[in-house]
SEDRENVEX-485583 format. One record per residue: x, y, z of N, C-alpha, C in turn; residue number from 1. Coordinates in steps of 0.1 Angstrom, whole numbers. Atoms other than C-alpha are relative to their C-alpha. Example, Ala and Ser with C-alpha at 12.3 -4.5 7.8 and 13.67 -1.06 7.14 Angstrom:
REM SEDRENVEX-485583
+--------+---------+-------+---------+----------+-------+--------+---------+-------+-----+
! n_east ! n_north !  n_up ! ca_east ! ca_north ! ca_up ! c_east ! c_north !  c_up !   k !
+--------+---------+-------+---------+----------+-------+--------+---------+-------+-----+
!      9 !     -12 !     0 !     123 !      -45 !    78 !      9 !      12 !     0 !   1 !
!     -9 !     -11 !     0 !     137 !      -11 !    71 !     -8 !      11 !     8 !   2 !
+--------+---------+-------+---------+----------+-------+--------+---------+-------+-----+
REM end
This chain:
REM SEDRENVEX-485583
+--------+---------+-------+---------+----------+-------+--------+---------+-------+-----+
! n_east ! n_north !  n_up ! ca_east ! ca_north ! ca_up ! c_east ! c_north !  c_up !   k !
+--------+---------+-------+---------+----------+-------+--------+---------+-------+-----+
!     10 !     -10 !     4 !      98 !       66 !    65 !      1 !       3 !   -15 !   1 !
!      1 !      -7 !    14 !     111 !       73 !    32 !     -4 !     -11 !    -8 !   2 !
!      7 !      12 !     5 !      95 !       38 !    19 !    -13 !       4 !    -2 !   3 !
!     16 !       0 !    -2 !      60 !       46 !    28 !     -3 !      16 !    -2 !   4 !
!      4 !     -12 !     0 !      62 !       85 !    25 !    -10 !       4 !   -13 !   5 !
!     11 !       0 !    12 !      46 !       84 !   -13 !    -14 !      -6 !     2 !   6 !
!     10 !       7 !    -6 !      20 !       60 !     2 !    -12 !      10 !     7 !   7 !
!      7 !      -7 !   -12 !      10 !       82 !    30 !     -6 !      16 !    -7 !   8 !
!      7 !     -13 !     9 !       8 !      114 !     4 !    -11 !      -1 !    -8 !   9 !
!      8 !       4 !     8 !     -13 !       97 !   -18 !    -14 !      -2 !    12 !  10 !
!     16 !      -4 !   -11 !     -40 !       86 !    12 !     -1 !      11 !     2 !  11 !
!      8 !      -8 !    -1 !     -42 !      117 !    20 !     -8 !       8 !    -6 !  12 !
!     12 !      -8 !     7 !     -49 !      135 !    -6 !    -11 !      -9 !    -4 !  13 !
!     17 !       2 !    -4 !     -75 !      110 !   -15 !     -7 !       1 !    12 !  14 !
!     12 !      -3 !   -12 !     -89 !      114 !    20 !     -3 !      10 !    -2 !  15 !
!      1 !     -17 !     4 !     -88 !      150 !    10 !     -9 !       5 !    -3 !  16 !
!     11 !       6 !     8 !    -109 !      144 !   -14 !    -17 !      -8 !     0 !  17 !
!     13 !       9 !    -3 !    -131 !      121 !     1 !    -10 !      11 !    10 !  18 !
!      5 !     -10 !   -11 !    -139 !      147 !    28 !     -3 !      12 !    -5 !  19 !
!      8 !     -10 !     2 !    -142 !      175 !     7 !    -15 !       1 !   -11 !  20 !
!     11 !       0 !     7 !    -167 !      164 !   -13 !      7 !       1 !   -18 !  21 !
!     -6 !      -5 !    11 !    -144 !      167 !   -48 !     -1 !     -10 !    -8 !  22 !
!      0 !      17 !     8 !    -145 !      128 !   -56 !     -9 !       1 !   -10 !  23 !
!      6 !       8 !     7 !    -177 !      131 !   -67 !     -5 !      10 !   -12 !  24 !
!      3 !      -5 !    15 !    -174 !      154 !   -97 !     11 !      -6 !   -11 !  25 !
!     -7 !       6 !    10 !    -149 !      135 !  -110 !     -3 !     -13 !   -13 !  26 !
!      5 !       5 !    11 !    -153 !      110 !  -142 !     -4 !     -14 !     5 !  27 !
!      0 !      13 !    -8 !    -159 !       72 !  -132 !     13 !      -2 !    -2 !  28 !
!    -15 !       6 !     2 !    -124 !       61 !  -151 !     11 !       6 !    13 !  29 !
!     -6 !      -6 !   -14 !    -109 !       88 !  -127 !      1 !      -5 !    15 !  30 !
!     -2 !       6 !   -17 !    -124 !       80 !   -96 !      1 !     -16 !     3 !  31 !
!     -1 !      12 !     2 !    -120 !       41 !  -105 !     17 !       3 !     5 !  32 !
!    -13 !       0 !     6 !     -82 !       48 !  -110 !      4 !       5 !    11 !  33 !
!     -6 !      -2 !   -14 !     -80 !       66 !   -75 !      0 !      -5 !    13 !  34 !
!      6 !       6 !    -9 !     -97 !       47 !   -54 !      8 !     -15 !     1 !  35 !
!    -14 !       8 !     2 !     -74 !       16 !   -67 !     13 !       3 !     4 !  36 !
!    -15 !      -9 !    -9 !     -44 !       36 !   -58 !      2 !       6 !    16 !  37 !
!      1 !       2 !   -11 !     -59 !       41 !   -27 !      4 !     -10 !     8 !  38 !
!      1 !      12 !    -4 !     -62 !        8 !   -21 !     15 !      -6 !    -4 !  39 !
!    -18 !       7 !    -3 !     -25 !       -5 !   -30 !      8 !       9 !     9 !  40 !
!     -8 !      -8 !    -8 !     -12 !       26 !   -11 !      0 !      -8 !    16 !  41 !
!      5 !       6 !   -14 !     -34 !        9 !    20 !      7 !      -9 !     2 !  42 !
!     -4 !       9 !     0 !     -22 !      -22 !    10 !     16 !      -4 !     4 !  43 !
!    -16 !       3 !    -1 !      14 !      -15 !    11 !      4 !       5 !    11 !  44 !
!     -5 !      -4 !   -10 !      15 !        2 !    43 !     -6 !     -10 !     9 !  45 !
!      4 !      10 !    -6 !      -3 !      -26 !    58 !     10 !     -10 !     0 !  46 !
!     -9 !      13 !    -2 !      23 !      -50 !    47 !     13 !       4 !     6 !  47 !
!    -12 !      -5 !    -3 !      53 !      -27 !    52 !     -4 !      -1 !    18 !  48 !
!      3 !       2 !   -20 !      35 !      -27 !    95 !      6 !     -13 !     5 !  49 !
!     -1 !      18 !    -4 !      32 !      -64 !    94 !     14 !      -3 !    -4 !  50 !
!    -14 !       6 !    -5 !      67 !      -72 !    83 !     10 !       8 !     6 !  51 !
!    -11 !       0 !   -12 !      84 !      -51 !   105 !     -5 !      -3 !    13 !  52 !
!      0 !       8 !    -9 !      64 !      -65 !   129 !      8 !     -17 !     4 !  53 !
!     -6 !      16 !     6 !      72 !     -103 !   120 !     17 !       3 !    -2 !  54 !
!    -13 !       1 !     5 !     104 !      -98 !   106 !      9 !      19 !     4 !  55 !
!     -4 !     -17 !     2 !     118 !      -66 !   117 !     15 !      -1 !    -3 !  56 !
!    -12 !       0 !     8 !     154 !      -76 !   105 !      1 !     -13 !   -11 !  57 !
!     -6 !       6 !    10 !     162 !      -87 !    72 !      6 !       5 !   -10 !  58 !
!    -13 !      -3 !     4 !     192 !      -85 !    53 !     -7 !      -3 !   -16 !  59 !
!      4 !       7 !     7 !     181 !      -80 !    24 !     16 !       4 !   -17 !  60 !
!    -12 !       1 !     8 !     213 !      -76 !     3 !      9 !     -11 !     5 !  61 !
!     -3 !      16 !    -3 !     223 !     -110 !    19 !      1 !     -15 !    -8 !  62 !
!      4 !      11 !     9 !     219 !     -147 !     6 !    -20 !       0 !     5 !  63 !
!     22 !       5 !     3 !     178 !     -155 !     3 !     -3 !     -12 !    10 !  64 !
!      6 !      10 !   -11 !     164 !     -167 !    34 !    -11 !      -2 !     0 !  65 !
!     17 !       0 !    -2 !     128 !     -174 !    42 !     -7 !      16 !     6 !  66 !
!      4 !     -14 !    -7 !     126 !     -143 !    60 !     -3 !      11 !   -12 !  67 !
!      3 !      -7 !     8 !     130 !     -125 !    30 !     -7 !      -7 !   -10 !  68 !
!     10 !       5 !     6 !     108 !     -145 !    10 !    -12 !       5 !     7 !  69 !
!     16 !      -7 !   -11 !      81 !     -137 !    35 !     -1 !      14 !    -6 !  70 !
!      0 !      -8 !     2 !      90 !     -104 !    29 !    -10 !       3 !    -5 !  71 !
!      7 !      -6 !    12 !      84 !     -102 !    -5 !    -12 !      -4 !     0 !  72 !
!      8 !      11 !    -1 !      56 !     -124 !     0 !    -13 !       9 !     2 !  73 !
!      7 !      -5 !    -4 !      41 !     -100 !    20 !      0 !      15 !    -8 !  74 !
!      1 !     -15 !     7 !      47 !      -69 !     0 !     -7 !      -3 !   -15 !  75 !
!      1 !       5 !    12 !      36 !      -88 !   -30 !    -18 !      -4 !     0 !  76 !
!      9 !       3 !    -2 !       4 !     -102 !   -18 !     -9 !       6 !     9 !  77 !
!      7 !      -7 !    -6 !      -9 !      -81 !     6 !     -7 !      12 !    -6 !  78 !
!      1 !      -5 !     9 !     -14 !      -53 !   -17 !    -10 !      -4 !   -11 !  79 !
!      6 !       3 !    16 !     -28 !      -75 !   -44 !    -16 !       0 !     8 !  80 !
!     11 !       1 !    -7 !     -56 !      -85 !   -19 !     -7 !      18 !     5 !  81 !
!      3 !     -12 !    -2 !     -62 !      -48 !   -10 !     -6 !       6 !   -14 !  82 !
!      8 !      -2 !    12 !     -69 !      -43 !   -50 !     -6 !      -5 !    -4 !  83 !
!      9 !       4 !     7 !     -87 !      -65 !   -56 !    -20 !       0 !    10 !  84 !
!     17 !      -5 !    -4 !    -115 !      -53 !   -31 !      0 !     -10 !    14 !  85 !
!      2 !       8 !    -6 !    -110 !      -82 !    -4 !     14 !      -3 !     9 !  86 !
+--------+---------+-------+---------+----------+-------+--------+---------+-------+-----+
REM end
């Protein structure tokens, strides 16, 4: 929980946001800049699901297995795909 807890503060308050109507007095750069941090926040709790689905143990103070390649793999690229809109 304490991995994803900055994640989950951040959606909210942009949902916060989104719901109260506050987004849209903000500047473009602004809501450009939140809406992207939305989106990696999404992105990283998406990936953090998926590998402890997939992989729910790995050592990662170990030697470098595939498993933790994946990992990173997935905390690396799932994310990216989430900023970039797709």
């Amino acid at each position: 929980m304490k991995r994803v807890l900055f994640d989950l503060t951040l959606l909210l308050i942009t949902g916060a946001l989104f719901y109260f109507k506050d987004y849209e007095g903000l500047s473009a750069p602004i809501q450009l800049m939140i809406l992207k941090a939305a989106l990696v926040s999404a992105g990283v709790l998406h990936a953090h699901i998926v590998r402890k689905i997939i992989f729910p143990k790995v050592n990662w103070n170990g030697t470098m297995t595939p498993s933790v390649y994946a990992a990173i793999s997935f905390y690396t690229i799932i994310p990216l795909c989430y900023a970039f809109g797709g």
